[in-house]
N, C-alpha and C positions, 0 to 999 in steps of 0.2 A: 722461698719455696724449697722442699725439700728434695734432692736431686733423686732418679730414679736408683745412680748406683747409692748413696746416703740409705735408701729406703729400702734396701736390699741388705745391707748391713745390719741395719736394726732387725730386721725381719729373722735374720738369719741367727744374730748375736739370741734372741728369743728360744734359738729352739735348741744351741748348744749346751751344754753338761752344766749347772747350775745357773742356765740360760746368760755364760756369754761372762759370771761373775760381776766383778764391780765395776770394771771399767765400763764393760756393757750398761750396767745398771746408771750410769753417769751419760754416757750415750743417751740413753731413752730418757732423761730425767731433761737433758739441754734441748730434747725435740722440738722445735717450734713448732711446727708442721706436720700432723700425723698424717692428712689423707692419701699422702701418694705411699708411706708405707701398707696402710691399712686396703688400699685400692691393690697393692702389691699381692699383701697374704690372700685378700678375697678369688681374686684373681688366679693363686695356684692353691686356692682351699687348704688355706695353713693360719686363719686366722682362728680357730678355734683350738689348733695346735698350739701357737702360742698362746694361749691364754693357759691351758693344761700346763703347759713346761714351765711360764712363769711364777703359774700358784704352785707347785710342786717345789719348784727354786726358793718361795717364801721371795718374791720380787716384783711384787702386784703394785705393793706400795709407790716404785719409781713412774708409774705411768701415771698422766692427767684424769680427773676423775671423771669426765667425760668417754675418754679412750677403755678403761678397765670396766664402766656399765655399759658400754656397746659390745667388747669382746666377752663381759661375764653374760650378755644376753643371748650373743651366738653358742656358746659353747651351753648354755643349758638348755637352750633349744633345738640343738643337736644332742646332745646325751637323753634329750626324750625322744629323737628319733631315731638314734642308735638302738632307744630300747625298743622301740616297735620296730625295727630291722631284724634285734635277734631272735625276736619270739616271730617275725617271721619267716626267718633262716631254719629255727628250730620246728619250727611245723612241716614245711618242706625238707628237711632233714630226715622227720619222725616218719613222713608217706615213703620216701624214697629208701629205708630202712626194711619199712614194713612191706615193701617189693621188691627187698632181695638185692636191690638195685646199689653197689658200692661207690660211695661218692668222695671229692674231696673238694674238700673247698678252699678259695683259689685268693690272690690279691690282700683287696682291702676287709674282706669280709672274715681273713683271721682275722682282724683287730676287734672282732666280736668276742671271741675268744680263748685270745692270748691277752696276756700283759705287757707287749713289748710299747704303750703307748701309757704316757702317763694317768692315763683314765678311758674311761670308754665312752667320753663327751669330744674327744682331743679330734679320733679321725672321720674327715666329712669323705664320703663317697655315697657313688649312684647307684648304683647294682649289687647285686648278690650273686655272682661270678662260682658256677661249679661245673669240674670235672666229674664225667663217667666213661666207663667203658664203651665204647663204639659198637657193640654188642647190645648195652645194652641202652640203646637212644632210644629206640622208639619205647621199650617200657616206661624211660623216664619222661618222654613227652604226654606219654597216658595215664603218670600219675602225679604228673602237672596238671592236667587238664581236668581231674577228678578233684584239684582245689582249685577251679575255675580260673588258671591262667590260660592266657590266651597266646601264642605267638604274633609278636608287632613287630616284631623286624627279624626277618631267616635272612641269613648270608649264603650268596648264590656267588659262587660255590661253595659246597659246604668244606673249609679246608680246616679250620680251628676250632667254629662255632657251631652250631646251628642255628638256634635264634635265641632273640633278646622276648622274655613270658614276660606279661605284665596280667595285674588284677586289680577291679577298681579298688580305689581306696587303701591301698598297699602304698609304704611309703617306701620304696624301690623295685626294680626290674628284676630277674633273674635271666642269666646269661646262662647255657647251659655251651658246655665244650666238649670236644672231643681230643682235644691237642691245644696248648697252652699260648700258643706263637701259629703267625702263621708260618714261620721259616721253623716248621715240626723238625727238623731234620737236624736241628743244631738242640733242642730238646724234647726228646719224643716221650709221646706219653707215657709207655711200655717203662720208662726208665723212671718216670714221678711214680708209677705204682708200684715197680719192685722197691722203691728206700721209703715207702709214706708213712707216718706214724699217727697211729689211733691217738685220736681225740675222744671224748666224752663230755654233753654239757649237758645236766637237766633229764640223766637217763638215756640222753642220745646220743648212740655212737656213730661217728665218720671220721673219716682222715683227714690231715692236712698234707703238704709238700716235705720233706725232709729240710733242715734249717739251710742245707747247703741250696737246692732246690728252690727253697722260697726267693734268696738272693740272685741265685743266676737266673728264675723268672722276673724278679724284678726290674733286672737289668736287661733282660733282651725284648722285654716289653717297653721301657723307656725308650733305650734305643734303634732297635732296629724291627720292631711287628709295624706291621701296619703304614705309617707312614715313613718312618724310617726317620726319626728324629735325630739321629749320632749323622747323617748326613746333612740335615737341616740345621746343625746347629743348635737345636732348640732343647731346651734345656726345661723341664716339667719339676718343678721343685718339689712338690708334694712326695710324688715317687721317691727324688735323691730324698728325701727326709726319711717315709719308705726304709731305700735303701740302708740308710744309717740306723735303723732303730732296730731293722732284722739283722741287721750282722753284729749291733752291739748284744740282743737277745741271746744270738745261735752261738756269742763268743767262745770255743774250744771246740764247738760240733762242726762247724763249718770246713768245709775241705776247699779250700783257695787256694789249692795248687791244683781237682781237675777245673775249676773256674776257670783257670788262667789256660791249664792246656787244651778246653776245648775253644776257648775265646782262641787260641795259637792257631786251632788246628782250623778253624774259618777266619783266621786273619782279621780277629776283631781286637785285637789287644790295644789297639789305640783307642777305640769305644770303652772299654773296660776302665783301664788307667785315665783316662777323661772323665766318666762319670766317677768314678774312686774318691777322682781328686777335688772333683765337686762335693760329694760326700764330708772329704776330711778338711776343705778349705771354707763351706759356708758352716758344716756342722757339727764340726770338731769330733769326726770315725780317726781312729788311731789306726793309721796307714796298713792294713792287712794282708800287702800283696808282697809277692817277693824280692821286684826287682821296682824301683824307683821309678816316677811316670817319665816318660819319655819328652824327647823334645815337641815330636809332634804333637801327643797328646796332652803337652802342658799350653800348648798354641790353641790347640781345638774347646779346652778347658775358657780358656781366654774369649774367643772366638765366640762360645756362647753366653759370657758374661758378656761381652760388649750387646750383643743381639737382645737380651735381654732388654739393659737397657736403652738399646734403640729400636723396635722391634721395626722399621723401614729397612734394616740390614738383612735383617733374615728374608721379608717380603722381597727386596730386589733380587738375591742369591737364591729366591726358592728354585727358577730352572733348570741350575747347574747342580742344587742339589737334588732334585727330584728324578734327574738323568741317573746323579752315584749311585741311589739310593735303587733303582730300581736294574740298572748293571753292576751293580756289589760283587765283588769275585764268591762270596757263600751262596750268590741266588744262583750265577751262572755255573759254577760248580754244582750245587744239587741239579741243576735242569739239564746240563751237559757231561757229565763228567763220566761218564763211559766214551765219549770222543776225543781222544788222543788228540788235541789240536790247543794250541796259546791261548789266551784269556780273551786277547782282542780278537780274535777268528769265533768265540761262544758269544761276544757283546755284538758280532756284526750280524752274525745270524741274529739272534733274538731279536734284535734292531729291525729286522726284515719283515720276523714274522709277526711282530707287535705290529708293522706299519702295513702290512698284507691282511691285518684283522682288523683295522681299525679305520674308520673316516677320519677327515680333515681334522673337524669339529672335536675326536676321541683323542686325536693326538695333541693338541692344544689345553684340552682339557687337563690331560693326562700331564702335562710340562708346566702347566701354571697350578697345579691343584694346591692347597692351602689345607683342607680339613679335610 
């Protein structure tokens, strides 16, 4: 049987620069055993990716003919839902245009398009993920609602999002935002709209993120939104692929020196140089940062390769990491940082008042949480 790290390999050798070359292609050709790779790619929705990078490399041929009609079945049936995702990006585009209402759209939903993906069958995502002005939300909820979306899930409090529209028969949600992260403060919105650059598809115009933009949201969305995965360990391959395909596109626009200095200025540079080196060690990104990864962050890189493939590592460490994650010196800084006092005197307060708001049953929750 083929091991979890073995099936990470091949996964990975799939999605590098002429997917991985020959030796790769010898690799995949000795596979005994595809399903623990192919359980792998499902797993972080990158099996229709390699199938795109493979036919693109002309390296279809090395796979069992079993493996190449199951992956040429995924990727055509996503490239037919990709097309009914843009025409209805593009409808929602065309309302939000014609209300005046400036949008950008955010994630996975450039690979609708851009060309930073071998084809537009390659990327699997859920939602249709877009930024507006805060200004102007409530017009773009009412001219959501005049193409019968509906709000299924509002985030209370409203701090990034507002809620997740859906409509029947739509084959995805739209995520409408206000702020890209919820830690807004490390990239604020005000900052994605002065550098955005006009798009055009089909007569309809919107923006996207700036290339340097699209990268550092890639990266602060993997690591540290939401559940704070650069503390977990946890390592979302799809994104680092993501990661690699926007900075190979943005190559010369990118500015990866303020990447690095604002990752400095919230002490995140060992998240940075960790997922980086993920990047450049499963997907072959030609190392774009200044200074070499670090000791730490070649440990932490490690760290979620083993987790990976044991995921009972990351389950047992999730309390200690779910403590980092939510005393982070960038969270206790924004919340405190007009009080002149050490880092562990902002961790012991918020300690207090997290447990002065919460029951037994909220702070248990809060220490074991998982998704």
């Amino acid at each position: 049987m083929t091991s979890k790290r073995e099936a990470l390999r091949i996964v990975a050798d799939a999605l590098q620069p002429e997917a991985g070359g020959l030796k790769a292609a010898i690799r995949r050709r000795k596979a005994q055993d595809w399903m623990v790779p192919l359980r792998l790619a499902n797993d972080h929705f990158l099996a229709t990716s390699m199938f795109a990078s493979l036919a693109q490399a002309h390296r279809l041929a090395a796979l069992p003919c079993e493996v190449n009609d199951y992956l040429s079945l995924l990727h055509r049936n996503n490239a037919e839902r990709n097309e009914a995702l843009r025409g209805q990006a593009l409808e929602m585009l065309r309302a939000l245009q014609a209300a005046s209402i400036p949008t950008i759209v955010l994630k996975g939903g450039l690979s609708l398009f851009l060309d930073h993906y071998p084809d537009r069958g390659a990327r699997m995502f859920r939602d249709l993920d877009v930024l507006v002005p805060p200004s102007a939300m409530a017009a773009a909820i009412t001219a959501l609602g005049r193409l019968g979306y509906n709000a299924e899930t509002r985030y209370q409090p409203i701090q990034h999002a507002y809620a997740e529209f859906i409509r029947e028969n739509d084959p995805g949600a739209v995520d409408l935002h206000v702020e890209v992260i919820d830690a807004h403060y490390i990239l604020p919105h005000r900052e994605i709209w002065d550098s955005a650059e006009v798009l055009e598809a089909d007569g309809v115009r919107f923006q996207a993120p700036s290339p340097t933009h699209r990268v550092l949201h890639n990266l602060l969305h993997a690591t540290i939104h939401h559940l704070g995965n650069h503390y977990r360990g946890s390592l979302k391959l799809q994104q680092v692929y993501d990661f690699t395909l926007l900075a190979r596109h943005g190559a010369g626009k990118i500015d990866w020196r303020l990447i690095e200095d604002r990752l400095r200025e919230h002490r995140l540079v060992t998240a940075l140089q960790s997922y980086t080196l993920a990047a450049s060690t499963l997907f072959g990104l030609t190392w774009p940062l200044s200074e070499p990864a670090s000791l730490a962050a070649r440990f932490h890189f490690r760290r979620c390769i083993a987790q990976l493939c044991v995921p009972a590592l990351e389950t047992a460490m999730m309390p200690w990491a779910n403590l980092r994650g939510a005393f982070a010196w960038h969270r206790m800084n924004a919340l405190y940082s007009e009080k002149r006092e050490p880092l562990v005197a902002h961790q012991f307060h918020h300690a207090l008042e997290f447990i002065r708001k919460s029951t037994a049953k909220g702070l248990l929750n809060r220490l074991f949480r998982i998704g």
